[in-house]
C-alpha positions in Angstrom: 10.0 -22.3 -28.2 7.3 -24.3 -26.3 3.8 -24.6 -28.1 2.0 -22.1 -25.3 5.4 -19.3 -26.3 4.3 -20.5 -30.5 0.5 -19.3 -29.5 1.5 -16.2 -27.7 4.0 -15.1 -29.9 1.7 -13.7 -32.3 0.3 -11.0 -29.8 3.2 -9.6 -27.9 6.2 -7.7 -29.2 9.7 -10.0 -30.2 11.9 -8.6 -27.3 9.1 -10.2 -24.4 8.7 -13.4 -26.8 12.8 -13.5 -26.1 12.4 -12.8 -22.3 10.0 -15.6 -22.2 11.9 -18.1 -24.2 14.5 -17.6 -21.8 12.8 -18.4 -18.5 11.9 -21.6 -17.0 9.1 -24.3 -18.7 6.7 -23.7 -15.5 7.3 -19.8 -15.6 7.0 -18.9 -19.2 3.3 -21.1 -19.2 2.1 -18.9 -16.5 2.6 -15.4 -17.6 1.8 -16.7 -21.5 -1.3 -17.4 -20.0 -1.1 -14.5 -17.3 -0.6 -12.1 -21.2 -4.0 -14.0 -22.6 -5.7 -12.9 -19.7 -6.1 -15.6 -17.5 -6.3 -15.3 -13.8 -2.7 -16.7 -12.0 -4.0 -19.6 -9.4 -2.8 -19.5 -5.8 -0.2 -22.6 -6.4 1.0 -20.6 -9.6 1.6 -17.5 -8.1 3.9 -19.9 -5.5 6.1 -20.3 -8.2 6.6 -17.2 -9.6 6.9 -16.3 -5.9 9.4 -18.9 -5.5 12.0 -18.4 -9.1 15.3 -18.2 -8.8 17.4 -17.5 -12.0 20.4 -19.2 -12.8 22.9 -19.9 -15.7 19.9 -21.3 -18.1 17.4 -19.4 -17.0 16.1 -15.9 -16.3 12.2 -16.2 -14.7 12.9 -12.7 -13.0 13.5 -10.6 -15.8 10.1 -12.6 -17.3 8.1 -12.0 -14.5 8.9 -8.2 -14.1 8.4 -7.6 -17.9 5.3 -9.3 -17.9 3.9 -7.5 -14.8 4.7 -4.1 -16.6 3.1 -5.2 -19.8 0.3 -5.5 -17.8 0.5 -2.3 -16.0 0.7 -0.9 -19.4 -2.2 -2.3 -20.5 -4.2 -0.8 -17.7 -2.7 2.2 -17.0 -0.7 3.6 -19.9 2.1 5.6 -19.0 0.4 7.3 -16.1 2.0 6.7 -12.9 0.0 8.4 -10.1 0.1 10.5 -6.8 -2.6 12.2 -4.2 -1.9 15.1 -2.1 -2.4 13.9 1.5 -1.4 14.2 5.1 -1.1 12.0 7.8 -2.7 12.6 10.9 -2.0 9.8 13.9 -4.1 10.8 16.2 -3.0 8.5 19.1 0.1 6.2 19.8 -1.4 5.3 23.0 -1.9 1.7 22.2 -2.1 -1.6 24.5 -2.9 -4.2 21.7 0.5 -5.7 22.3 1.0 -6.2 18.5 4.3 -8.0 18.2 6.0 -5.8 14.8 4.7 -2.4 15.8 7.3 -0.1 17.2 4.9 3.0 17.1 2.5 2.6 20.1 3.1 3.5 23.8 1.8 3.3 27.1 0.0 6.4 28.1 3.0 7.4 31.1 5.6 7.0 28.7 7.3 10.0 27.1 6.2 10.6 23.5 2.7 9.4 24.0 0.5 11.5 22.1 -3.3 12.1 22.2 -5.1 14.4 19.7 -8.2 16.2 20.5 -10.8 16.3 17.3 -9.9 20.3 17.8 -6.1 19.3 17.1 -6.8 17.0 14.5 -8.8 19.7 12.4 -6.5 22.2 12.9 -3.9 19.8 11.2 -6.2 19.0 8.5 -7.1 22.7 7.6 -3.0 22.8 7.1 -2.5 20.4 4.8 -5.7 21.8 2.8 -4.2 25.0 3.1 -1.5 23.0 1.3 -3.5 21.7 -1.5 -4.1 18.3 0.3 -7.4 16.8 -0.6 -7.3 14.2 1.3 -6.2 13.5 5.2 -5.2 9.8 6.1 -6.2 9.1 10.0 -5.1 6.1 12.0 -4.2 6.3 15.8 -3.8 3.4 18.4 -6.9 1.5 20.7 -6.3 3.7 23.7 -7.8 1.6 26.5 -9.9 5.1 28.0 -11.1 6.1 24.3 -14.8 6.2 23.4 -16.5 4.4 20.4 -17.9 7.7 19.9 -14.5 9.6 19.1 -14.0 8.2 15.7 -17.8 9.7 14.4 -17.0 12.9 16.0 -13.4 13.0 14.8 -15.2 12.4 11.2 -18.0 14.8 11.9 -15.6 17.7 13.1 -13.3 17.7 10.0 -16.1 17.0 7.8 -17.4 20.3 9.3 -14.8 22.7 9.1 -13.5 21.2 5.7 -17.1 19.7 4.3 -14.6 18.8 0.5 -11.7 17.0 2.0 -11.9 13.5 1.6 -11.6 11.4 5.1 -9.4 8.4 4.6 -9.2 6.9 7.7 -9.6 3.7 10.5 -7.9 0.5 9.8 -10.6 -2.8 10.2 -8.5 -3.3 13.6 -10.4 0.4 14.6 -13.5 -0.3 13.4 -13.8 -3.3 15.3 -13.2 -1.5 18.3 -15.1 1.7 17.7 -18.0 -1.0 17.5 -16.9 -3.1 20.6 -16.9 0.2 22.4 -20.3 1.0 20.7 -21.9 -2.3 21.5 -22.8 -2.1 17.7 -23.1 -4.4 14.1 -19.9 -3.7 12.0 -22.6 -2.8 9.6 -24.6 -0.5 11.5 -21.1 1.2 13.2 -20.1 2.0 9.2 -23.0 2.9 7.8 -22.8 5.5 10.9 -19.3 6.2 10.1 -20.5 6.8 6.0 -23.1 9.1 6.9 -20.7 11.3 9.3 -18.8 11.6 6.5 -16.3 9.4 6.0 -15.3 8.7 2.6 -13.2 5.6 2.4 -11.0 2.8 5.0 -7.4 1.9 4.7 -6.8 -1.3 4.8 -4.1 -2.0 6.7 -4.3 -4.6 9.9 -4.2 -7.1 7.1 -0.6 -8.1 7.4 -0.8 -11.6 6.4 -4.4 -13.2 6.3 -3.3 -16.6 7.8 -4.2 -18.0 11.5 -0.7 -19.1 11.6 1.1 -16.0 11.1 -1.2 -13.7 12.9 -0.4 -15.9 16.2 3.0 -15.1 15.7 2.4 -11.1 15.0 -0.4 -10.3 16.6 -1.9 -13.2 18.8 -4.9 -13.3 16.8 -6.5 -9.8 18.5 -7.9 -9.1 14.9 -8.2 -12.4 13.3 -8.0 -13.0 9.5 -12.2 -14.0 9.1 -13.1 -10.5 11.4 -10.6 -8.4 9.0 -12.4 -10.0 6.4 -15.2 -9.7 7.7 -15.0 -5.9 8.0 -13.8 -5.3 4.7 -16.5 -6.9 2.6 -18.7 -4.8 5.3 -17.2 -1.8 4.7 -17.2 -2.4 0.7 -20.8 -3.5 1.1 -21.9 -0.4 2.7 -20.5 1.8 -0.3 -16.8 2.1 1.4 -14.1 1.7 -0.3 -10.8 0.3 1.0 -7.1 -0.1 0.0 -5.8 -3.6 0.1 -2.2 -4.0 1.9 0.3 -6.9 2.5 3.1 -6.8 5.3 5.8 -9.4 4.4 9.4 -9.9 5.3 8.9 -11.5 8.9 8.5 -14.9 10.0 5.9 -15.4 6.5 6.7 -17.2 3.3 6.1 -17.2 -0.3 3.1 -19.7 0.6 1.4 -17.1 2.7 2.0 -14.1 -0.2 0.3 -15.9 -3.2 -2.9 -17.0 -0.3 -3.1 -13.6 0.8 -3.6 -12.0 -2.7 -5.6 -14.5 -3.9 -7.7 -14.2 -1.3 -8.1 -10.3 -1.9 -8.8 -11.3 -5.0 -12.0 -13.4 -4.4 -12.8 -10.6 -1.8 -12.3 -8.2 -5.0 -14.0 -10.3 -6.9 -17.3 -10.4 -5.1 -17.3 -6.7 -3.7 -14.8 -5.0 -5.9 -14.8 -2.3 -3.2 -10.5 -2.1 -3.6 -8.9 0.8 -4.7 -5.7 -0.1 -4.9 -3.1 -2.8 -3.5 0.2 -1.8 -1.2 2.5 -4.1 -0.3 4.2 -2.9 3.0 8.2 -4.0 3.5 8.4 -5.3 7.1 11.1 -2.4 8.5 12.8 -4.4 11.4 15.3 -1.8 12.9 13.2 -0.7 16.2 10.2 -3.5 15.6 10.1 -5.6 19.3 9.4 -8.2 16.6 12.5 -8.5 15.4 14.6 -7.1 18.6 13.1 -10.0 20.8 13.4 -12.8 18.2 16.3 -11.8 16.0 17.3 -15.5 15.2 13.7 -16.3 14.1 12.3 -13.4 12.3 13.7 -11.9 9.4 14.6 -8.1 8.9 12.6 -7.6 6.4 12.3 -9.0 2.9 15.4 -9.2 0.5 15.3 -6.8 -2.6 14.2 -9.8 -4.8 11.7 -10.6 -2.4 10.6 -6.8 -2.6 11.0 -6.4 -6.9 8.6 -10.1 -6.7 6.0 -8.7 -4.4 5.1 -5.9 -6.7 4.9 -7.8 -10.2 4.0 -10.7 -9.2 0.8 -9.0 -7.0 0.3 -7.0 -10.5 -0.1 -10.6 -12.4 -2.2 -12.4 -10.0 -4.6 -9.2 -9.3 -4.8 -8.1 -13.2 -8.1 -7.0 -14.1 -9.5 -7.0 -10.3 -7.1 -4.4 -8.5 -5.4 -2.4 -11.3 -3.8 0.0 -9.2 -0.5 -1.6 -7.3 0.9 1.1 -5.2 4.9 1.1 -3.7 5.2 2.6 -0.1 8.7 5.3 -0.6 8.0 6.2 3.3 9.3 2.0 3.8 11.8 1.6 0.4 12.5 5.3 -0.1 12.2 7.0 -3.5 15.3 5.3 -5.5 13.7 2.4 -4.9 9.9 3.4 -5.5 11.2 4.5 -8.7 13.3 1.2 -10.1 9.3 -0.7 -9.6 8.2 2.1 -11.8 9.3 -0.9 -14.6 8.0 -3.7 -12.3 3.7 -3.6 -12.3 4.0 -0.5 -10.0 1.8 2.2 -11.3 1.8 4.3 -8.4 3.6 6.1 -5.7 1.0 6.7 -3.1 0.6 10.5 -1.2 2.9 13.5 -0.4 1.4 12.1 3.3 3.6 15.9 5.0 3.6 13.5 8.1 4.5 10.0 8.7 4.7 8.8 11.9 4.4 4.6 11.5 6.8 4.0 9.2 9.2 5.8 11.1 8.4 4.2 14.4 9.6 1.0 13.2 12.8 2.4 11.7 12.3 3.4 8.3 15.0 6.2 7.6 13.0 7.2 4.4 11.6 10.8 5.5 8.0 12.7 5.8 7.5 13.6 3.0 7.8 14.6 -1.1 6.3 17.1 -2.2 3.7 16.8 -5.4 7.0 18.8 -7.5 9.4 16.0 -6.6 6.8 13.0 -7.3 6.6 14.7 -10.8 10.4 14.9 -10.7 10.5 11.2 -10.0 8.2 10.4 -12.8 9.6 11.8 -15.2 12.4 10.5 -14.5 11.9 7.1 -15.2 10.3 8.0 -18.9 6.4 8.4 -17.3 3.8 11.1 -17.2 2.9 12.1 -13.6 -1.4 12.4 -12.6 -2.3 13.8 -9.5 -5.2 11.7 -8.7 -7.9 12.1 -5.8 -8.0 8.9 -3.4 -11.0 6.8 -5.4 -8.2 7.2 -8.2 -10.4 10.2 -10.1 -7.9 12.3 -12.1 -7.2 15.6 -11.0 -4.5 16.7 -12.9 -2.3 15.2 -16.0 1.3 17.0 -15.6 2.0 16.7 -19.5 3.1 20.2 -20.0 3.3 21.9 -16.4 3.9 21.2 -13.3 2.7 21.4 -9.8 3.2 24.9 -7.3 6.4 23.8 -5.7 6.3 24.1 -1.6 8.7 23.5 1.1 8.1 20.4 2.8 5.9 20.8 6.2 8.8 19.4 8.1 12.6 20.1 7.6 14.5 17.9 6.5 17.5 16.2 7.2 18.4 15.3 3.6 17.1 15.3 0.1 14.8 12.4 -1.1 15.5 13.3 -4.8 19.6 13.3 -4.3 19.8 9.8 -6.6 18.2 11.6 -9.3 21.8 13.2 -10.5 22.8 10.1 -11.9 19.7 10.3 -14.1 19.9 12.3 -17.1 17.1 15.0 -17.8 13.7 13.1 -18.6 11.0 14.7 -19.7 8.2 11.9 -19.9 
């Protein structure tokens, strides 16, 4: 037992002071001091990033215990979930983004463009359906007004004045203010007042010039996204943070990117939560144009290392660490249950990106089978609203159980039979 492992062994239970005497010199310093409560650098979080177990060692099963001690910490044994739909109001899109396989040209079958009117009427379903929140995203149709997004905002906001408006990715607002000819700040603080209550934020993928040439050509670059975000944060909205990884990135890029939303964090601590997004290659042009040089998506070690690892470098900045089921599906949402993943995202009803690209996972699960999922794995499920305000702490009940808004090819929850019965 190194001197670091003699230190820590007086705080921290005998089985992790085993787990840690078994990993790797470099490895077992960094989470000891990861467990004292000191912050991961960017070159540390490369090598957890970068473990590989063999005969001598086991860094993996240190660095996923170590991650859910620290989701314990923070969270207990609560893991998480808000009632939510997904509402894509265009997929008319010419941004030419490399990876996406969900826009279209306006002529080409399957385009789609939603009327505020349409939108609303979609959002009084899903609050009709107990949703409290709608999540709204669409394409940069060439013909659209900078206006659409505050009246899109205003109209829901009218009909359904307590749903919460989760909507526009940096990638929006910076058009909706191009359009505009306005400030970032002036086009959000127009955007707040209209009613909209927080930003996802996704357009991240990775926050490195490199990479973004290669996915994106740059359209949004990593400064403007950042640039938005501390804007948005600074005007009093909050934002999720996300991560896309599995393409032509490396662990380099991963640890730079979170530490980076970390100092961002740090200075406006305006995230909610963090959700790292598996790059789904089936129908990406991405990957179908370049399938010797990108990769279809990350491995499952790649995917387990994301979550804890983002859980050790963020701890104490973003406590929340979020897994996507519509990209991994539930069996696998629910094995990082025990990985620094505290929770499971939205019932969402529609999902329309995700699917685009490939992803085989479904629309949605219901609030009843994310409870079902929970418990499962030994953990009590909270509905939560989207600024992670509990709403409801399932202990003893459990939610009114609906039929999902759109059939269903197959059940989500079939893995569950090789569970036994778990109560939480």
């Amino acid at each position: 037992m190194n001197k670091v492992n003699q230190q820590v062994s007086k705080y921290i239970p005998v089985e992790l002071q085993k787990v840690l005497d078994a990993a790797s010199s470099p490895v077992s310093k960094i989470l000891s001091n990861a467990l004292f409560g000191n912050e991961v650098s960017e070159n540390d979080g490369m090598v957890l990033f970068n473990c590989r177990d063999n005969k001598k060692v086991t860094d993996r099963n240190a660095i996923f215990a170590v991650a859910d001690i620290l989701r314990q910490r923070s969270k207990g044994d609560y893991v998480t979930f808000v009632v939510n739909r997904n509402i894509n109001f265009t997929n008319i899109c010419y941004m030419g983004c490399r990876f996406c396989g969900f826009a279209k040209r306006k002529e080409e079958a399957g385009s789609e463009w939603l009327e505020p009117a349409q939108v609303v009427e979609r959002a009084q379903q899903a609050w009709d359906r107990g949703g409290t929140e709608v999540c709204i995203q669409g394409g940069l149709h060439p013909k659209m007004e900078g206006n659409y997004y505050r009246e899109l905002v205003l109209a829901i906001k009218s009909a359904l004045p307590d749903m919460h408006i989760h909507a526009f990715s940096p990638f929006e607002i910076w058009y909706g203010a191009v359009k505009s000819k306005l400030s970032f700040r002036t086009f959000l603080n127009d955007l707040k007042d209209c009613g909209l209550g927080s930003m996802p934020g996704t357009a991240a993928e990775i926050l490195d010039t490199e990479v973004r040439q290669k996915l994106t050509k740059n359209k949004l670059s990593a400064d403007c996204w950042e640039e938005i975000i501390r804007t948005a944060h600074d005007v009093g909205i909050p934002s999720t943070a996300t991560i896309m990884y599995g393409h032509v990135d490396e662990p380099k890029h991963w640890a730079a990117h979170i530490a980076l939303l970390r100092e961002i964090q740090r200075d406006t601590g305006g995230f909610t939560e963090l959700v790292p997004l598996s790059f789904v290659h089936t129908d990406s042009p991405l990957f179908l144009n370049n399938p010797n040089s990108v990769r279809p998506g990350p491995t499952d070690h790649e995917v387990d290392l994301m979550h804890s690892v983002s859980r050790i470098m963020l701890n104490g900045f973003i406590d929340n660490i979020q897994v996507s089921w519509t990209k991994l599906g539930a069996e696998r949402a629910r094995n990082l249950l025990s990985k620094g993943v505290n929770d499971l995202g939205g019932t969402l009803m529609n999902e329309s990106i995700s699917r685009s690209a490939g992803s085989k996972h479904g629309q949605e699960i219901t609030a009843a089978e994310l409870c079902e999922i929970i418990r499962s794995a030994g953990r009590i499920p909270v509905r939560r609203n989207t600024i992670y305000k509990n709403v409801d702490i399932y202990k003893d009940h459990n939610p009114i159980d609906i039929s999902p808004l759109v059939e269903r090819k197959s059940d989500p929850l079939s893995f569950l039979k090789m569970f036994p019965e778990t109560t939480g």
